[in-house]
VOSE-205500 format. One record per residue: x, y, z of N, C-alpha, C in turn; chain. Coordinates in steps of 0.001 Angstrom, whole numbers. Layout:
<atoms>
X  Y  Z  X  Y  Z  X  Y  Z  A
...
</atoms>
This chain:
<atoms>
834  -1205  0  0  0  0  868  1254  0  A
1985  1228  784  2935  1864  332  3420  2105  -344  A
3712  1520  -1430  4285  1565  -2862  3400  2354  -3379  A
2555  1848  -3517  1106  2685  -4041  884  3878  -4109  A
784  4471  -2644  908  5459  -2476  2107  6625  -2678  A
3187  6143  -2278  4561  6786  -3490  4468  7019  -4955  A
4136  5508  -5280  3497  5909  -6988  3020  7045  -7268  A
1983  7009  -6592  612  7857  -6899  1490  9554  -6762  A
2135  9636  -5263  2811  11021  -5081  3668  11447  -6052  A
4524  10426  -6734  5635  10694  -7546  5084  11143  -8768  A
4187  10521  -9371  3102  11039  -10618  2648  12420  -10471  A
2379  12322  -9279  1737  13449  -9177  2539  15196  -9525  A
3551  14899  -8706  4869  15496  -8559  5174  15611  -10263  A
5187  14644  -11303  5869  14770  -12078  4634  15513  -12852  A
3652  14998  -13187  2503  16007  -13700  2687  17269  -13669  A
2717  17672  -11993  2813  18944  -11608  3993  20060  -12377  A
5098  18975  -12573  6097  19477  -13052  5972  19693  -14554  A
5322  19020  -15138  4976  19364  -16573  4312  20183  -16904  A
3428  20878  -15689  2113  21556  -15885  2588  23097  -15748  A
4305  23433  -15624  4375  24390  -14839  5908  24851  -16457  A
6136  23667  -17075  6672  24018  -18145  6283  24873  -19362  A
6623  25957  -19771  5858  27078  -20455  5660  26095  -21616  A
4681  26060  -22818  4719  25741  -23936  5189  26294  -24764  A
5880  25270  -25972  7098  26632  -26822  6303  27408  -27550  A
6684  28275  -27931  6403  29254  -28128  6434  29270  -30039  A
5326  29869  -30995  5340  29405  -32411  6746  30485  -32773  A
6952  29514  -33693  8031  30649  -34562  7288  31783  -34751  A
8161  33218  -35151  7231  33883  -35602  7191  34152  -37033  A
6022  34620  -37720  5932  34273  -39062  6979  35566  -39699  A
7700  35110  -41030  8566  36038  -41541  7960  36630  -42636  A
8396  38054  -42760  7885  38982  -43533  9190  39839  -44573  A
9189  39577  -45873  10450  40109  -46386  10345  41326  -47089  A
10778  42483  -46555  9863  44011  -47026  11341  44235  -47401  A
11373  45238  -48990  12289  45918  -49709  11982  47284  -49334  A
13384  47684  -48833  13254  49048  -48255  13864  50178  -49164  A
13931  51552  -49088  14877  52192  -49479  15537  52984  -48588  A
16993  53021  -48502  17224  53781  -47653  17121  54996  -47445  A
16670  55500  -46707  16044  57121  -46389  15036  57262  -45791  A
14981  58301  -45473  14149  58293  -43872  12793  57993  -43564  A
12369  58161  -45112  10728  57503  -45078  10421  56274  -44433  A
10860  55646  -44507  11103  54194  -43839  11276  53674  -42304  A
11654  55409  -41789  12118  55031  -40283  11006  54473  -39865  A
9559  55404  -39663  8781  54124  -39113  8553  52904  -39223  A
9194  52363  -40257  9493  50681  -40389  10383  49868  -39313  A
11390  50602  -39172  12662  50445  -38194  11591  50602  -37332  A
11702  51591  -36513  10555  51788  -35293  9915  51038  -34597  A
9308  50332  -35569  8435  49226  -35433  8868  47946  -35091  A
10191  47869  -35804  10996  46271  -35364  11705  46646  -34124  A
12059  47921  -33872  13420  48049  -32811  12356  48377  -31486  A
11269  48959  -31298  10208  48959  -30658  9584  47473  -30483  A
9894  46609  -30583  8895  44875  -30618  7379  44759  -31116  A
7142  46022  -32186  5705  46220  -32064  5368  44838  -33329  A
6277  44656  -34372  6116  43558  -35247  6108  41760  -34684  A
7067  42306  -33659  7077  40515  -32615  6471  40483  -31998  A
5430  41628  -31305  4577  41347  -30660  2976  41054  -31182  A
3114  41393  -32815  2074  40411  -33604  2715  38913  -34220  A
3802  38882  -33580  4039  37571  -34103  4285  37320  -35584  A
5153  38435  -36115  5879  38890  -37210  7587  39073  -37029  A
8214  38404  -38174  9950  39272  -37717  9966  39498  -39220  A
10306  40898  -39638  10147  41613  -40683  12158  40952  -41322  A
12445  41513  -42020  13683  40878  -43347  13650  41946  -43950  A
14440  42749  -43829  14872  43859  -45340  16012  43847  -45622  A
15437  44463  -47185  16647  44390  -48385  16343  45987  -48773  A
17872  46321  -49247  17588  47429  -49672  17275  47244  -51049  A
17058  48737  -51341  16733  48918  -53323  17350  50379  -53790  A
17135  50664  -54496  17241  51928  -55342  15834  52710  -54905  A
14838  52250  -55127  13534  52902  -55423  12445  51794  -55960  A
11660  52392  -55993  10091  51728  -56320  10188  50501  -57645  A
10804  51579  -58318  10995  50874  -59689  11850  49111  -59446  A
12792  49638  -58931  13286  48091  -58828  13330  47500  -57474  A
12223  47937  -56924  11555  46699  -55767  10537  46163  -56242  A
9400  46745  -56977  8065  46551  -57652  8616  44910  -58463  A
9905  44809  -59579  10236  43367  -59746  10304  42497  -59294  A
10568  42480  -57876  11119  41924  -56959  9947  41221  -56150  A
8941  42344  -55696  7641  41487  -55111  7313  41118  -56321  A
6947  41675  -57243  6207  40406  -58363  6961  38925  -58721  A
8166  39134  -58210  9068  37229  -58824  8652  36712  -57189  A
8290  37417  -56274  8543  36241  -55104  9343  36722  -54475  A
10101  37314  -54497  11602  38148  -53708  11200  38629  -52178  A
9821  39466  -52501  9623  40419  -51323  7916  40211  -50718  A
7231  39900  -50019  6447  39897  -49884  5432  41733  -49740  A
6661  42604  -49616  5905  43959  -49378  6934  44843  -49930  A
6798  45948  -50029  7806  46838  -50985  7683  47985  -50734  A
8526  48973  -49967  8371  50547  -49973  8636  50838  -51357  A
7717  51640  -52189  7807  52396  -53485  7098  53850  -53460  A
6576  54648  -54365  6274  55287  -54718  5141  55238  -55550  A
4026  56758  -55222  3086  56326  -56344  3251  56152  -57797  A
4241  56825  -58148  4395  56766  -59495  4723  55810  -60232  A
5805  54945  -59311  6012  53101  -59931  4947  52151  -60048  A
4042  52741  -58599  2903  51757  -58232  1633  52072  -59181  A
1660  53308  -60084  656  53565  -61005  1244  53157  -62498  A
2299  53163  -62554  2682  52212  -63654  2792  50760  -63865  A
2858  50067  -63095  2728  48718  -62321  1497  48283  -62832  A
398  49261  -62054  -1118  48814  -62427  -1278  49221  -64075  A
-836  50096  -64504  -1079  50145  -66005  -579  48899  -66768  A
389  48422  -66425  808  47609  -67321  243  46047  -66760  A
-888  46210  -65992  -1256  44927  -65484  -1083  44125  -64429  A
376  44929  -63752  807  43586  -62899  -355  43982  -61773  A
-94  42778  -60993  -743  42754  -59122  -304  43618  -58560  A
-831  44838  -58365  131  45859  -57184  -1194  45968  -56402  A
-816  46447  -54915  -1890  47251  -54053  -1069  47943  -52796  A
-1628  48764  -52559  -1180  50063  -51833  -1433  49103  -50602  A
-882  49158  -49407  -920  48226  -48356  -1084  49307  -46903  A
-656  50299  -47432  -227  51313  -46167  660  52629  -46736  A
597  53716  -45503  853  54833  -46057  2742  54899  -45907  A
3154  55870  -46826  4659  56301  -46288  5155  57222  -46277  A
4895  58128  -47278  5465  59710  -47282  4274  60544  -47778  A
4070  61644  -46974  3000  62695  -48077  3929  64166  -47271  A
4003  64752  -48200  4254  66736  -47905  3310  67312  -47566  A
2852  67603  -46497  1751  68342  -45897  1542  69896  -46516  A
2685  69892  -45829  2979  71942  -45278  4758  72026  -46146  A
4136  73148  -46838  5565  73883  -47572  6862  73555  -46369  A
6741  73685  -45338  7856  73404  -44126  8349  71675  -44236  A
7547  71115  -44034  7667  69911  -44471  8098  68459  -45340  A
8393  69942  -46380  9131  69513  -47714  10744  69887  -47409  A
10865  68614  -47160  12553  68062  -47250  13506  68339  -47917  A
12873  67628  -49049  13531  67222  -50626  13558  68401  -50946  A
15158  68633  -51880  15304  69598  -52514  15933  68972  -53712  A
15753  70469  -54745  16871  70199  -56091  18006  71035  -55424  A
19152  70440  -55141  20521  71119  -55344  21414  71096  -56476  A
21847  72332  -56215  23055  72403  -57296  24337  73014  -56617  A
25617  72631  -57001  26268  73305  -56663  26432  74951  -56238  A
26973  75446  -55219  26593  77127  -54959  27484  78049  -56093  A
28399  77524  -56968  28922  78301  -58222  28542  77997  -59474  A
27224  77479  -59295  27047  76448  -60689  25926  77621  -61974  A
25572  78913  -60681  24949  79761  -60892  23267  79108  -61612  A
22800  78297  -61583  21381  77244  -61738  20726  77631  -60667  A
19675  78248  -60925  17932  78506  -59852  17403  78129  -60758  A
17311  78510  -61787  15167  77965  -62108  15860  76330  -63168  A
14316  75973  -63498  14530  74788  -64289  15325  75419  -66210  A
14491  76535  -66113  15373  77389  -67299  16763  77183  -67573  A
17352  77005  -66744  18565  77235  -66534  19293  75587  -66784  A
18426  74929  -66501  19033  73416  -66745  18599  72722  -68002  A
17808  73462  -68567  18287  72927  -70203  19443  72883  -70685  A
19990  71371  -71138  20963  71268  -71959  22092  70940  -70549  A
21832  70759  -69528  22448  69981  -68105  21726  68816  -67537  A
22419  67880  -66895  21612  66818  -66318  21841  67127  -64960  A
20462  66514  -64979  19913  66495  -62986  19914  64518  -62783  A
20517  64368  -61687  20315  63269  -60853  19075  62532  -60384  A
18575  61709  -60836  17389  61440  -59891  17706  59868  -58897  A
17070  59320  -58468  17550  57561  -57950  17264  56534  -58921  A
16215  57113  -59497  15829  56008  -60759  15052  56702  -61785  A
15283  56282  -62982  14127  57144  -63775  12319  56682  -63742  A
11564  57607  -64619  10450  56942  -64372  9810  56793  -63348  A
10065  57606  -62061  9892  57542  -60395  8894  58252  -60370  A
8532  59107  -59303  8485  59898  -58276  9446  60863  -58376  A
10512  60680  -58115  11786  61789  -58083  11882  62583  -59478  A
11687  61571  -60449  11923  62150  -61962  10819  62525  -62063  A
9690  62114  -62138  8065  63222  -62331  8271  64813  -62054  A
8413  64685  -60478  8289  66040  -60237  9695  67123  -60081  A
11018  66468  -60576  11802  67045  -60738  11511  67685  -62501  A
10725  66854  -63384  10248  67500  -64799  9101  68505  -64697  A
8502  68328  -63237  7193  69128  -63318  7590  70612  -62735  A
8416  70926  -61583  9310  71587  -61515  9931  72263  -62627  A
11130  71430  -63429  11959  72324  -64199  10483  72889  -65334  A
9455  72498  -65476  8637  73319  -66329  7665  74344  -65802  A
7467  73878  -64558  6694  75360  -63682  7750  76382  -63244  A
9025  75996  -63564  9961  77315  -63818  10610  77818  -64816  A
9655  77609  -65834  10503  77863  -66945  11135  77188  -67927  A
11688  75538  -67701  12134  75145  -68337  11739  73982  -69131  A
12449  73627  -70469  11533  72738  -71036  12005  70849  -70929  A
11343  70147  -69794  12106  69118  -68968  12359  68141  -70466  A
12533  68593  -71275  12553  67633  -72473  14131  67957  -73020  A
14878  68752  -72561  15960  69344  -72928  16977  68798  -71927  A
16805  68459  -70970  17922  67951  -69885  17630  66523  -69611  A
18740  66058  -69341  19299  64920  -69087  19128  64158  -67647  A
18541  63427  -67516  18562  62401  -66659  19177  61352  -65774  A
19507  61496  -64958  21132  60770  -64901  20306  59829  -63166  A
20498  58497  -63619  20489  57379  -62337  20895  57509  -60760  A
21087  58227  -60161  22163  58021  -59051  21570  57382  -57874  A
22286  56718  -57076  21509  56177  -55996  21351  57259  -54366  A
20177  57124  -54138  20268  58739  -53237  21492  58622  -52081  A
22257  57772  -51329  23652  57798  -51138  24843  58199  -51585  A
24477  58363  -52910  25992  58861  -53748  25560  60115  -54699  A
23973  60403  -54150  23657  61514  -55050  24603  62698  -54641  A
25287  63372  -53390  26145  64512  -53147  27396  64219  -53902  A
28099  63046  -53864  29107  63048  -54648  29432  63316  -55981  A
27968  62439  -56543  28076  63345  -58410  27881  64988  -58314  A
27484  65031  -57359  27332  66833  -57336  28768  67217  -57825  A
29237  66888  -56048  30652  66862  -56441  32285  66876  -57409  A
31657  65787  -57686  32463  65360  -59083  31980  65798  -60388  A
30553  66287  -60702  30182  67418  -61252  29561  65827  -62444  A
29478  64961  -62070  28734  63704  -62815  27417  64520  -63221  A
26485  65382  -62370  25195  66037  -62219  25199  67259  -62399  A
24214  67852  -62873  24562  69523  -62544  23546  70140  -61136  A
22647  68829  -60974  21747  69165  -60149  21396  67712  -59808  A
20870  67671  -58551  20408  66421  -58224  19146  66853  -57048  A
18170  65711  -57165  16786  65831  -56364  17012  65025  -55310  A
17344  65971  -54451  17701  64825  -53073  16838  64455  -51872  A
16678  63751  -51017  15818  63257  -49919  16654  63675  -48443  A
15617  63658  -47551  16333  63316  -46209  16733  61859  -45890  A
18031  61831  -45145  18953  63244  -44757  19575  63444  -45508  A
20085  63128  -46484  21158  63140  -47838  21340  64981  -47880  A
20207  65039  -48329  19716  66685  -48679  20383  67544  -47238  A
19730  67355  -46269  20251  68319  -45261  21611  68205  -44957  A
22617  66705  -44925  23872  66872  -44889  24708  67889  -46061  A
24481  67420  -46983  24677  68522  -48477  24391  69660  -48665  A
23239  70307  -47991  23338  71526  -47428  23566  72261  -46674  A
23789  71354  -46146  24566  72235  -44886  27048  72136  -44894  A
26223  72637  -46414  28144  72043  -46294  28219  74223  -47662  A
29156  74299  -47189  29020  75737  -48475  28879  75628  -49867  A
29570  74627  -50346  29541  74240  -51853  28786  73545  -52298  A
27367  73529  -51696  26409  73296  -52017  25140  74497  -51774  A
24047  74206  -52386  22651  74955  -52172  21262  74482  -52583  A
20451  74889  -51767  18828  74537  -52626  18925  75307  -53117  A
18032  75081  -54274  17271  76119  -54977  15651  76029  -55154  A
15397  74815  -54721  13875  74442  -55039  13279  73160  -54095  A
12201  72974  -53803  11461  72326  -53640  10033  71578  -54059  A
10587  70730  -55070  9781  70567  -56166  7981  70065  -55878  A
8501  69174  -54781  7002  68391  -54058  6245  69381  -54056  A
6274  70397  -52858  5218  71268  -52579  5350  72314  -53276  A
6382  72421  -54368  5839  74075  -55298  4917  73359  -56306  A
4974  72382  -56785  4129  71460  -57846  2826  70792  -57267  A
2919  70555  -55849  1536  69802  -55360  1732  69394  -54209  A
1388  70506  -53202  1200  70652  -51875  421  69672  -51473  A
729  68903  -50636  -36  67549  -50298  383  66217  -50428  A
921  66103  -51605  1179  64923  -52792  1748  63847  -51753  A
987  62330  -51672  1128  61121  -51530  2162  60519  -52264  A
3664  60932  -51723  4787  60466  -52077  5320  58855  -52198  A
5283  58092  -50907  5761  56932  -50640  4676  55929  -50282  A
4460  54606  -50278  3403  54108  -50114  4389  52280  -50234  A
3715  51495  -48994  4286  50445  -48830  3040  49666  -49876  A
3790  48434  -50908  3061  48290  -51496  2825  46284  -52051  A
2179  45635  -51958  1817  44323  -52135  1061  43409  -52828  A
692  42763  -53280  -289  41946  -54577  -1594  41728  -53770  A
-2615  41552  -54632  -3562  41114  -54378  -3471  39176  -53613  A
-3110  39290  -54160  -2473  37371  -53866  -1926  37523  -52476  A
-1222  38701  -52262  -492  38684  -50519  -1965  38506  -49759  A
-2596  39980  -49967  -3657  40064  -49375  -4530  39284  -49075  A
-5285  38240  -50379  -5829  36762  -50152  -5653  36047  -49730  A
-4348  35477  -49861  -3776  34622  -49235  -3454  34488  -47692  A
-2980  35769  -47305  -2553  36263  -45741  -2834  37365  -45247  A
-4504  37510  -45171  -4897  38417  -44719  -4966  39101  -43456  A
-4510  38107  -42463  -4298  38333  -41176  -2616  38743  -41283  A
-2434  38047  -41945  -270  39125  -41781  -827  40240  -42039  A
-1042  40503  -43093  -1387  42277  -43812  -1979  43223  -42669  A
-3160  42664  -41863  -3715  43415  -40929  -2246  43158  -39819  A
-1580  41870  -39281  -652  42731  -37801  360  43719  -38671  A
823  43429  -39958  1850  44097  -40614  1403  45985  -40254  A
313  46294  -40847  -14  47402  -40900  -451  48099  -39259  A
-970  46891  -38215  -912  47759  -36913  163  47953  -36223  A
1224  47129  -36601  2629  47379  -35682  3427  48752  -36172  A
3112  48292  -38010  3681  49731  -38423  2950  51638  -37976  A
1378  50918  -37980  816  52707  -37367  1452  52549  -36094  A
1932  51752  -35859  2360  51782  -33818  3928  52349  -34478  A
4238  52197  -35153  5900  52700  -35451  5708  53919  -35894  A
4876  54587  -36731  4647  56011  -37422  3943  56406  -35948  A
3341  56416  -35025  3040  56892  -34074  4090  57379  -33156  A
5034  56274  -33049  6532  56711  -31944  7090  57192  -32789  A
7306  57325  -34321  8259  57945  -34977  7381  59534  -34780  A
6553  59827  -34872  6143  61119  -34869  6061  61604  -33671  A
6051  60969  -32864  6587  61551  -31188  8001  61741  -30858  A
8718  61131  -31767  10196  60647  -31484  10891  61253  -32101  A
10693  62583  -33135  11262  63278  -34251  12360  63867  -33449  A
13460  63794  -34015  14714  64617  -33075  15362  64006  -32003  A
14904  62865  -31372  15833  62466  -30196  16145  61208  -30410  A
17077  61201  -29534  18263  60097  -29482  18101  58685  -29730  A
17027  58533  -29678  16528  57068  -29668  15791  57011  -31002  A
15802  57682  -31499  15169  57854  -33289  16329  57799  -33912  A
17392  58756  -33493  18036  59161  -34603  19415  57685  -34563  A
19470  57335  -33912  20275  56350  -33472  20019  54824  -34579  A
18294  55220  -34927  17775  54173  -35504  17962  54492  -36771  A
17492  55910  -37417  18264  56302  -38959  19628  55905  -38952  A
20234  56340  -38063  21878  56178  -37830  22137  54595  -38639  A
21533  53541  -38456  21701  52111  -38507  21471  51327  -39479  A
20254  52049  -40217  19900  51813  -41527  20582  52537  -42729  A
21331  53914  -42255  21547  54924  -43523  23610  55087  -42946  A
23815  54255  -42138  25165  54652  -41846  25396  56134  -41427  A
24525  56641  -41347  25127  58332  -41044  25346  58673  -39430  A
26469  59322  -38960  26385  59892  -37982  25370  60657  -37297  A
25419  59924  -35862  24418  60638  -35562  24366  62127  -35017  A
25134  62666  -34652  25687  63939  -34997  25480  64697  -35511  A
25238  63843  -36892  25184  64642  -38040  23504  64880  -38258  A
23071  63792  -38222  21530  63282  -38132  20518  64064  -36969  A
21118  64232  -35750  20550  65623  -34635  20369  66916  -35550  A
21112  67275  -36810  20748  68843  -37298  20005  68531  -38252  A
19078  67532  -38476  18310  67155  -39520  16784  67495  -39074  A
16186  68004  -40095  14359  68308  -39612  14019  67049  -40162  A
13226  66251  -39351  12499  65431  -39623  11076  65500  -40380  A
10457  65117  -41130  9268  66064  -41405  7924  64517  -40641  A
7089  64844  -40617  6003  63858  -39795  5562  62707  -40964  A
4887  61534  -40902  5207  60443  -41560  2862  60519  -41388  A
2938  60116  -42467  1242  60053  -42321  766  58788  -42152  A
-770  58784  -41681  -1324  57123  -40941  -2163  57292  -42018  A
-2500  57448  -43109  -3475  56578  -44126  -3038  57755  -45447  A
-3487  56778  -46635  -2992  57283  -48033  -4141  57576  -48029  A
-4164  59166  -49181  -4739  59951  -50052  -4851  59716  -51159  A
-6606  59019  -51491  -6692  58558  -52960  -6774  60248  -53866  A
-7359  61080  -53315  -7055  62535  -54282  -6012  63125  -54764  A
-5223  62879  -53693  -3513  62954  -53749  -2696  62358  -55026  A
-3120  60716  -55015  -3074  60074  -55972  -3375  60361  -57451  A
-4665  60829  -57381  -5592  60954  -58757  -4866  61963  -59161  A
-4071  63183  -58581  -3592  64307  -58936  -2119  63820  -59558  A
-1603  63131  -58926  -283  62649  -59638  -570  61823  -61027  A
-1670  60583  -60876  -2045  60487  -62312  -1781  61498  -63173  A
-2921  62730  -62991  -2708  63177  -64318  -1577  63966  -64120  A
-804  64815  -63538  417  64806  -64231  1362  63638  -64649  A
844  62509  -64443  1602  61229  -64915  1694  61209  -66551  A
-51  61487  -66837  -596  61685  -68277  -91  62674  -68727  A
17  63959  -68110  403  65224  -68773  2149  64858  -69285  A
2846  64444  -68615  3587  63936  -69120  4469  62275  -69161  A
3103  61917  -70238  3519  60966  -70780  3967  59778  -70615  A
3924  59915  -69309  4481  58364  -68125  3051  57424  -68374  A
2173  57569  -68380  940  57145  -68235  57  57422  -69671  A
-447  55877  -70274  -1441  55777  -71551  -2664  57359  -71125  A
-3185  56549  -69928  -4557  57679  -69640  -5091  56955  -68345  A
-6265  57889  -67470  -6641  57210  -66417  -6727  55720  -65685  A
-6139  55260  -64812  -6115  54286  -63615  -7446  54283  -62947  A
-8085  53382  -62843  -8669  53198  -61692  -8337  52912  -60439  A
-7878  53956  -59207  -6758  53685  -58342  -8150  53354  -56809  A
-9328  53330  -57307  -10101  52493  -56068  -9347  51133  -55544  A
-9428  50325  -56832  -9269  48724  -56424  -7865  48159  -55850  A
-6898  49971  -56075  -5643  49544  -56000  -5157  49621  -54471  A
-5816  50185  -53919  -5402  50682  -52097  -6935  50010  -51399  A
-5919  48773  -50763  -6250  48498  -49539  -7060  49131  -48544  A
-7908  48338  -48309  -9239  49128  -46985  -8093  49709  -46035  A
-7489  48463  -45575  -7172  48986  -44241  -5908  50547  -44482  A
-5511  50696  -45784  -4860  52055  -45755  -5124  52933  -45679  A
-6673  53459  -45833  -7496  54282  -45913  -7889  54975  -44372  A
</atoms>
């Protein structure tokens, strides 16, 4: 009876002990987003260096790119499941058929203050208006962008005729150096690229193409297939709440140490250098009017057959 009763305690004991072992825990599901480097993106970072993506039980994977244009390939072969681009790649995309959809917001220019991006040119290069750059090339990151749209819409709301100057690739990291080396005569630069480069003497703005051309304008936009969406509709929804939880601390977080530390990591730049940088605020849902307005200057020049239907293309939950 003794035995018995030991049995019984020792079971018991060992039960107990099993009952008190955590259960493992699921992998968490992986997410492979093509980034670009520059600051639009910080609320992406944000979001991973904050645990707001592991705490939906997501671990995000980035790759860098150039720009819209050649991440947009990349989710369509399988490469990327999500893609920071631009509207202007993502409205050519849909013209030519492929699967694109707007997933979430990334850059818009509110307020004339707000606007970052500049065209620089060297400060002896004697170049202000777009007049002046006929028959010179300007820098953009990729052609066919965003950057190249409204750097043509620009050189013609000042004068000049964007059909006369030259176009030149650069990647927005090495865009100050062709300045430099005089590869460019002008280049359309982003934060922080732009504010380090200006803030040096042998350089200058002269323009701000976003908001002299279209105050408002729905710049950046994280972007994914219809097939993501079907398929994994519950990723898409934690994807997009961890990230408003990252554009939320990034817009509280503009300027201090624990932000800039995080540009610092993705863009290599000192942070030092990165403290004299204006941050501009990061928006929580895309602007289909915003959109429709870049269409038609898409059409006006020539990037675009004729109207998109850009309803079917943005996601409920971006709205």
């Amino acid at each position: 009876m003794n035995f018995f009763r030991s049995m019984g305690l020792a079971c018991g004991l060992l039960a107990a002990a099993y009952m008190v072992v955590p259960a493992a825990q699921a992998a968490p599901e992986k997410l492979r987003v093509s980034i670009i480097p520059i600051n639009d993106v910080t609320p992406l970072f944000a979001a991973i260096k904050q645990g707001y993506f592991a705490e939906e039980g997501l671990e995000v994977d980035t790759a860098p790119s150039a720009g819209g244009a050649t991440g947009i390939p990349g989710l369509i072969a399988g490469s990327f499941d999500i893609v920071y681009g631009n509207v202007v790649s993502m409205l050519l995309a849909a013209q030519q058929g492929i699967d694109i959809r707007v997933v979430a917001p990334g850059t818009k220019i509110e307020t004339v203050e707000n606007d970052t991006s500049a065209m620089v040119v060297r400060a002896d290069s004697g170049i202000a208006t777009g007049k002046d750059l006929e028959g010179k090339t300007v820098g953009v990151n990729t052609r066919n962008n965003v950057i190249w749209l409204y750097a043509r819409a620009w050189i013609k709301a000042s004068g000049g005729d964007p059909d006369k100057v030259t176009y030149k690739e650069v990647p927005h990291p090495q865009m100050e150096d062709a300045l430099r080396l005089k590869q460019v005569d002008a280049g359309y630069m982003v934060i922080p690229y732009v504010a380090l480069a200006a803030a040096k003497p042998e350089f200058k703005e002269i323009a701000h193409p976003y908001s002299t051309v279209q105050l408002g304008v729905d710049v950046g936009e994280y972007l994914t297939t219809s097939k993501f969406l079907a398929e994994r509709p519950e990723t898409a929804k934690k994807f997009i709440r961890a990230l408003r939880r990252g554009i939320e601390w990034y817009n509280n977080n503009r300027g201090k140490p624990e932000l800039l530390s995080i540009v610092s990591g993705f863009t290599r730049i000192d942070v030092g250098l990165l403290s004299k940088i204006k941050m501009a605020p990061s928006p929580m849902k895309v602007d289909p009017d915003q959109i429709e307005k870049t269409m038609k200057l898409m059409i006006d020049n020539k990037l675009l057959r004729g109207p998109v239907d850009i309803k079917p293309l943005i996601a409920q939950q971006a709205l």
